[in-house]
C-alpha positions in Angstrom: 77.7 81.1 126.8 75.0 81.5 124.0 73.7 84.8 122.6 70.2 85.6 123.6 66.8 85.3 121.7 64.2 87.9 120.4 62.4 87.6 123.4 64.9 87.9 126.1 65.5 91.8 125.3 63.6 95.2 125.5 64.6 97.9 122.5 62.1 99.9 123.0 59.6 100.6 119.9 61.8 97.8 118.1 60.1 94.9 117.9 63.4 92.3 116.8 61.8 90.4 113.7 64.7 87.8 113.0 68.5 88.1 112.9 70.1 88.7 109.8 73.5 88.4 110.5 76.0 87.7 114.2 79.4 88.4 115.3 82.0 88.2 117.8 80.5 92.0 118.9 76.4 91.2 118.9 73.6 90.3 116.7 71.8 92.6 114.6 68.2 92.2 113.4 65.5 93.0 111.2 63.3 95.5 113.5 60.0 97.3 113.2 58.3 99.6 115.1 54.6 100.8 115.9 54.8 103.2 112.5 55.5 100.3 110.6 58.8 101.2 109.9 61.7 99.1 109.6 65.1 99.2 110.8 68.1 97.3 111.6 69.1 96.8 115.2 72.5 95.7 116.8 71.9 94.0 120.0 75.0 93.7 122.0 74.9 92.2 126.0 78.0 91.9 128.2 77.4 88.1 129.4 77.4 87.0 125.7 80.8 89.0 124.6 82.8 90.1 127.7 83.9 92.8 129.4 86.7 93.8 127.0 85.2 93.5 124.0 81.5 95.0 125.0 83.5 98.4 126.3 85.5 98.7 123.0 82.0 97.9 121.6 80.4 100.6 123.5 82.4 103.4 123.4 82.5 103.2 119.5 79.0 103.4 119.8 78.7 106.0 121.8 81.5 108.0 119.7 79.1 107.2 116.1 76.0 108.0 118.2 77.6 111.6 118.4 77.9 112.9 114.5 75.1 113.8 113.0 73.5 111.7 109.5 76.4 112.6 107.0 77.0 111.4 103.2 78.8 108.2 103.1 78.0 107.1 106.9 74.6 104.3 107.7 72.6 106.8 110.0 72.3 105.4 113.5 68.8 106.4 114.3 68.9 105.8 118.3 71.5 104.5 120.6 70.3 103.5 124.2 72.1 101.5 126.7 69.4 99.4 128.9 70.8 97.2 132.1 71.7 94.0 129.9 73.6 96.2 127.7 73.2 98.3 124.7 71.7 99.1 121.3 71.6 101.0 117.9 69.3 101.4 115.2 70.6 102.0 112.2 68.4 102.6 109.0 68.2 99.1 106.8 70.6 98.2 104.4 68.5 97.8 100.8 67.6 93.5 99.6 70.0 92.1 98.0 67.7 90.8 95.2 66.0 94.6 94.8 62.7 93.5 96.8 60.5 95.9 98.8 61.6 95.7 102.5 57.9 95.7 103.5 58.4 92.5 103.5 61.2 90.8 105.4 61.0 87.2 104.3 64.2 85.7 102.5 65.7 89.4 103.1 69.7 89.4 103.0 71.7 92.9 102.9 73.1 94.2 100.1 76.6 94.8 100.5 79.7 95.8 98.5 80.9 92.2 99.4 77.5 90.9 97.8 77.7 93.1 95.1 81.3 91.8 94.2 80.6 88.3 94.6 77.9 89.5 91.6 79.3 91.1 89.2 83.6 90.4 90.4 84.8 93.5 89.1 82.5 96.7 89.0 83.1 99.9 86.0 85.0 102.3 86.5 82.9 104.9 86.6 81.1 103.1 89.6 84.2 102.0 91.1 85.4 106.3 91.0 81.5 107.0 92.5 82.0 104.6 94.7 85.4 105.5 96.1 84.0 109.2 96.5 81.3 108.4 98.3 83.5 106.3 101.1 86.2 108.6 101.3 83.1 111.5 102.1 82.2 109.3 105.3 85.6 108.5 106.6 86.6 112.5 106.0 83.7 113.0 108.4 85.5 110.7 110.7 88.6 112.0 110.6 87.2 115.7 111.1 86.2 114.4 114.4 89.4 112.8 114.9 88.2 109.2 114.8 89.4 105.9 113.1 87.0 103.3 111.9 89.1 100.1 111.8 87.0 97.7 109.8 86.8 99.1 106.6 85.9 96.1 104.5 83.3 95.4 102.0 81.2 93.2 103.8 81.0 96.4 106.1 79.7 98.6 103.2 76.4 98.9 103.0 73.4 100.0 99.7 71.1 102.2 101.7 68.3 103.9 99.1 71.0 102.9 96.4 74.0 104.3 98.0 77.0 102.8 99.6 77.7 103.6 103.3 80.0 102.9 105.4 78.6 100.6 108.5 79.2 99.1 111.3 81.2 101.5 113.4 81.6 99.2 116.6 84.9 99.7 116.1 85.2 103.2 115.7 87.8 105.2 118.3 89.5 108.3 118.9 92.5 108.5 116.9 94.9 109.5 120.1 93.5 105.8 121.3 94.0 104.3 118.0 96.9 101.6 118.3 95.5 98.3 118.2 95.3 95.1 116.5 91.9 95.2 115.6 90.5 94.6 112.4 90.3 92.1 109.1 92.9 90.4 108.0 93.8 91.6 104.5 92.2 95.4 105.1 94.1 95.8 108.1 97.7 98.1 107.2 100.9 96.5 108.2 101.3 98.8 110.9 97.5 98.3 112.3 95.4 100.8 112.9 97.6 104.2 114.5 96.6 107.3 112.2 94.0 108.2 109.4 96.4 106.4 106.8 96.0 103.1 108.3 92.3 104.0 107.4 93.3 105.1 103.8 94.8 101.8 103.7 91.7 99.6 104.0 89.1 101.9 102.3 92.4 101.1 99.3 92.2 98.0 99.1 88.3 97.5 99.4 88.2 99.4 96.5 90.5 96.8 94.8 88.4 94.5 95.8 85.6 96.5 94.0 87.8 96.9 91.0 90.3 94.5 90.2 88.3 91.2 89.9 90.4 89.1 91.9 90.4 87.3 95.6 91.6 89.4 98.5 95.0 86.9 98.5 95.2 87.8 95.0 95.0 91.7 94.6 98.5 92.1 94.5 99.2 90.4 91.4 97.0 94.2 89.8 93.4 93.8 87.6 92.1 90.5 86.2 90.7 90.2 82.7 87.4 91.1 84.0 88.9 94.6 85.3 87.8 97.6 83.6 91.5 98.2 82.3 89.9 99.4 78.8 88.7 102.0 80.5 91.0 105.5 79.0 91.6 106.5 82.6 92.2 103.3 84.8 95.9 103.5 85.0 94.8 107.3 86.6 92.6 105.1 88.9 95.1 102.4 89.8 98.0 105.2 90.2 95.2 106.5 93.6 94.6 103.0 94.8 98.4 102.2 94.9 99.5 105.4 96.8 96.2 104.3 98.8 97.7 101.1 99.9 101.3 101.6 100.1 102.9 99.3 102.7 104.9 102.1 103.9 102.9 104.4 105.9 104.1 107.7 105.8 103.9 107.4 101.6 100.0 106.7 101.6 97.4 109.7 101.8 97.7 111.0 105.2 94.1 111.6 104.8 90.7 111.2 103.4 90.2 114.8 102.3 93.3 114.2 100.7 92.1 110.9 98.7 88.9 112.3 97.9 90.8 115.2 95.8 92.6 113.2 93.8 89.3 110.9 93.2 86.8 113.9 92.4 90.0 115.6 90.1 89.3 112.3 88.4 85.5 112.3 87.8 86.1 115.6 86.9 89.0 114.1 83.9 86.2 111.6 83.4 83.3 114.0 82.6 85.7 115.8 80.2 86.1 112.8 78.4 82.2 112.4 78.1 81.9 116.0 77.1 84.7 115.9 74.6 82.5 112.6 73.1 79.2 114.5 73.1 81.0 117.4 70.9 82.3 115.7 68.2 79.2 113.5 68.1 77.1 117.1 67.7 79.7 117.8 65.0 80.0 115.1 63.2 76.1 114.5 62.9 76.2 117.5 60.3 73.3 117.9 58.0 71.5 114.9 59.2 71.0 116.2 62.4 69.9 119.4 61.2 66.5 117.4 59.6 66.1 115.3 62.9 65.9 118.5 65.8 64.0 120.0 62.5 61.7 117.9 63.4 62.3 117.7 67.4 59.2 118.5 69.6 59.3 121.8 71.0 59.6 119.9 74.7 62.7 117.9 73.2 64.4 120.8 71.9 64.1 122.3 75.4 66.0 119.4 76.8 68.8 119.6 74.4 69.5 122.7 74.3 70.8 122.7 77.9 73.2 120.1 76.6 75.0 121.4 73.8 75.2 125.2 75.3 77.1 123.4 78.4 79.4 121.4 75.6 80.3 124.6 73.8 80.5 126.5 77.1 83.3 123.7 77.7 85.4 124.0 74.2 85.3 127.7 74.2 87.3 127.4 78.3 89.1 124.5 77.6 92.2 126.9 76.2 91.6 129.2 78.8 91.6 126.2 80.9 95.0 125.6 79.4 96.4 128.2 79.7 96.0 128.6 82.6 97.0 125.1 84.2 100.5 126.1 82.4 101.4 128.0 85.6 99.6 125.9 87.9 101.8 123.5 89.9 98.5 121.5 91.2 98.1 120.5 87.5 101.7 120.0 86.4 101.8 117.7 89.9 98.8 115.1 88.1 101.4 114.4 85.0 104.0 113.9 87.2 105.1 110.2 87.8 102.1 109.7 85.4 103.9 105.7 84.8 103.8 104.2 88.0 104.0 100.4 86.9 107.5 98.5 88.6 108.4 95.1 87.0 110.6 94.2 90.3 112.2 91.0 92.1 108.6 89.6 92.6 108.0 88.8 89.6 111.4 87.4 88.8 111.1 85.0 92.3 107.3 84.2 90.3 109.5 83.6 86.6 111.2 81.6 89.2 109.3 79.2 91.3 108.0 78.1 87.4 111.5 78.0 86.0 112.0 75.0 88.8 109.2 72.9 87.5 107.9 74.2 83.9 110.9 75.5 81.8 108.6 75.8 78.7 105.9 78.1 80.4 109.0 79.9 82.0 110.3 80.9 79.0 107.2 82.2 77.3 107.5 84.1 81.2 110.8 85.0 80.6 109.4 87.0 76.8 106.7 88.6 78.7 108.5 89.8 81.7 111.4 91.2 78.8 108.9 93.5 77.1 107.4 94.8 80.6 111.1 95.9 81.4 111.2 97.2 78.0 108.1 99.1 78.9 109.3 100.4 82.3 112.2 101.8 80.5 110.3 104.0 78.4 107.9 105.1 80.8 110.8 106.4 82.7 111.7 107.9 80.1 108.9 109.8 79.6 108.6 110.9 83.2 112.3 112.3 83.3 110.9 114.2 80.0 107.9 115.4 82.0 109.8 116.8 84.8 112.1 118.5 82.2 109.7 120.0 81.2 108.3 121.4 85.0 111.8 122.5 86.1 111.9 124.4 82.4 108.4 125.8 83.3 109.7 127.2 87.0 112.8 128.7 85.2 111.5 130.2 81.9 108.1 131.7 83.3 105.3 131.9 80.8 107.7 131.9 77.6 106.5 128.7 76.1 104.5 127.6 79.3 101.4 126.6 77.3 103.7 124.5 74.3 105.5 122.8 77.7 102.6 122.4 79.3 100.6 120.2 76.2 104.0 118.2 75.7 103.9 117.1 79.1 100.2 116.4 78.8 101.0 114.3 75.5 103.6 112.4 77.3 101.4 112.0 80.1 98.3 110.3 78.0 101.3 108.2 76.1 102.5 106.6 79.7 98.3 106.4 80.6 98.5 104.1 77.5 102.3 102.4 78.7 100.1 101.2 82.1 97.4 99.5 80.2 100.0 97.7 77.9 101.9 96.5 81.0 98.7 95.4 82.9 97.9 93.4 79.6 101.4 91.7 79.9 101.0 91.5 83.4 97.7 89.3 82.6 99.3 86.9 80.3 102.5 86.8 82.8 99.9 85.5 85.6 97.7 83.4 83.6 100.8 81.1 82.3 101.8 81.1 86.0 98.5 79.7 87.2 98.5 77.2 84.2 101.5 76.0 85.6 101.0 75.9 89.1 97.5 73.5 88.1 99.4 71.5 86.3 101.1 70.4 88.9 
């Protein structure tokens, strides 16, 4: 049984332009309507996908049709069911290539999967914007206890410049939620029965959006082309592992949980930026006394907003400081700061290349010795760091603030342990794929 054409449905205003993209759920559409506005429209008939699937289809669509236009969620403009079905119109994902969508010749999405295929492994800084954004739209889900089930990042959509999640066919209510829906690769071991199995793919999407490598490959942590210079990745790849732990129970139980941990660090992140600006206004000394001399009266408007906010920031931060001493929210983000685990996977990879390339196995063998060596001190330093807590809880404020910036040191020393291991980690890989096409 085929899937209909253009002309064999009614959608109302719509007039269905040309398909842009079929699956085992429908065929959506480039649309316009008499105000010359376009649209993308989802076209689903029970003939062409059968009963079973066209009610799971359905009452996801109805369920989306029901919360209003939120941040991080395509708007679905009009749901209507019509006797040959059902459809949605959903506002139109941006072109690929950047062109006006007036025109809809040669027009193809633009997607997070598009957008990967680009540029393989995105900045930090977008990756972090990114991840906020998603987690906004599936903590609007969960507040009305629903599950999405195909988090992916084909399903993530560029909408006026900013990513959505889509295609919510598959949305249910979360007391309805077991299933084996879903991709394979986002889908959690357990399939979808809570918000964590949620957490779980948004997770590893954003792998996919950060580390660089193949879906089959995002266990092995960030390729070269990874952002892992970046000061706070290890920060970022602590959040995407407790996103995607196989066990359940250990992931965020939530999206409003993720997204605190992911705005505490664009908050870290915009520290960072500010501490830079500072010591640039500092350092440019005399020099820059002759330059805003010189400054339009316009220019010195828009700076001074700047450097009031960056000294505004220096005169808190000791406050700030001070204050975190005796807070256990901030004592909680130093905690298990070094997350990295050289474990029996990679000695069953050391190996598998041990049987058939003893020479790459040794240089293996050396890398594999310095990431235990590098485990062992990032232990280290987080049995120091929670010293250092309990001391806090049973001293009081004596010495708080000189406990508290030890901990932080040690903290930015294991942030620096992370990216050393990843960098080993690297090399470790890249020997093993040498060997493995050698073969």
């Amino acid at each position: 049984m085929g899937f209909m054409t253009t002309a064999s449905v009614d959608c109302g205003e719509w007039r269905l332009d040309r398909e842009i993209g079929r699956g085992a759920y429908g065929v959506v559409y480039v649309a316009a309507n008499g105000k010359g506005e376009r649209a993308a429209v989802k076209v689903c008939r029970r003939e062409d996908i059968g009963e079973e699937r066209y009610g799971r289809e359905l009452r996801g669509a109805r369920l989306y049709s029901a919360i209003p236009p939120q941040e991080g969620l395509v708007r679905m403009r009009e749901f209507a069911e019509e006797p040959w079905g059902f459809y949605t119109v959903m506002d139109l994902a941006d072109d690929e290539f950047g062109r006006p969508l007036d025109s809809t010749d040669g027009y193809r999405p633009k997607t997070l999967a598009s957008v990967i295929d680009g540029e393989k492994a995105l900045p930090l800084s977008e990756c972090v914007n990114l991840g906020v954004a998603l987690a906004k739209g599936l903590a609007v889900l969960q507040r009305h206890h629903l599950l999405h089930r195909d988090i992916k990042p084909g399903n993530v959509l560029y909408v006026g410049g900013r990513p959505v999640l889509s295609d919510p066919g598959l949305v249910v209510e979360e007391s309805e939620a077991a299933s084996l829906v879903g991709t394979t690769g986002y889908a959690p071991p357990e399939n979808f029965t809570a918000a964590a199995s949620d957490i779980y793919s948004l997770g590893r999407t954003l792998k996919a959006a950060s580390f660089g490598r193949r879906l089959e490959d995002l266990e092995k942590g960030p390729a070269m082309e990874a952002d892992t210079g970046a000061a706070l990745f290890p920060a970022w790849w602590r959040i995407l592992n407790k996103a995607t732990d196989q066990t359940a129970k250990i992931r965020y139980q939530s999206a409003k949980a993720l997204l605190k941990d992911l705005k505490a660090l664009c908050l870290r992140m915009a520290a960072a930026r500010f501490a830079w600006m500072y010591k640039a206004v500092m350092g440019i000394s005399f020099l820059s006394a002759i330059i805003y001399a010189y400054a339009s009266y316009r220019e010195r408007q828009q700076l001074e907003p700047e450097i009031k906010r960056v000294k505004q920031f220096f005169a808190i931060q000791q406050t700030l400081n001070d204050c975190s001493s005796q807070n256990d929210a901030a004592w909680s983000s130093f905690s298990g700061s070094y997350h990295c685990r050289t474990d029996e996977s990679h000695r069953q990879r050391l190996k598998r290349v041990e049987e058939k390339d003893p020479v790459r196995a040794q240089r293996m063998r050396g890398i594999l010795n310095q990431m235990l060596g590098i485990d062992r001190k990032g232990e280290e330093n987080n049995r120091r760091i929670k010293a250092l807590r309990d001391e806090n809880k049973t001293d009081g404020k004596e010495g708080a603030s000189e406990r508290y910036n030890q901990a932080e040191m040690l903290s930015m020393e294991n942030e620096k342990l992370v990216r050393a291991w990843l960098s080993l980690l690297e090399r470790f890989t890249l020997i093993e794929d040498e060997s493995k096409s050698d073969r």
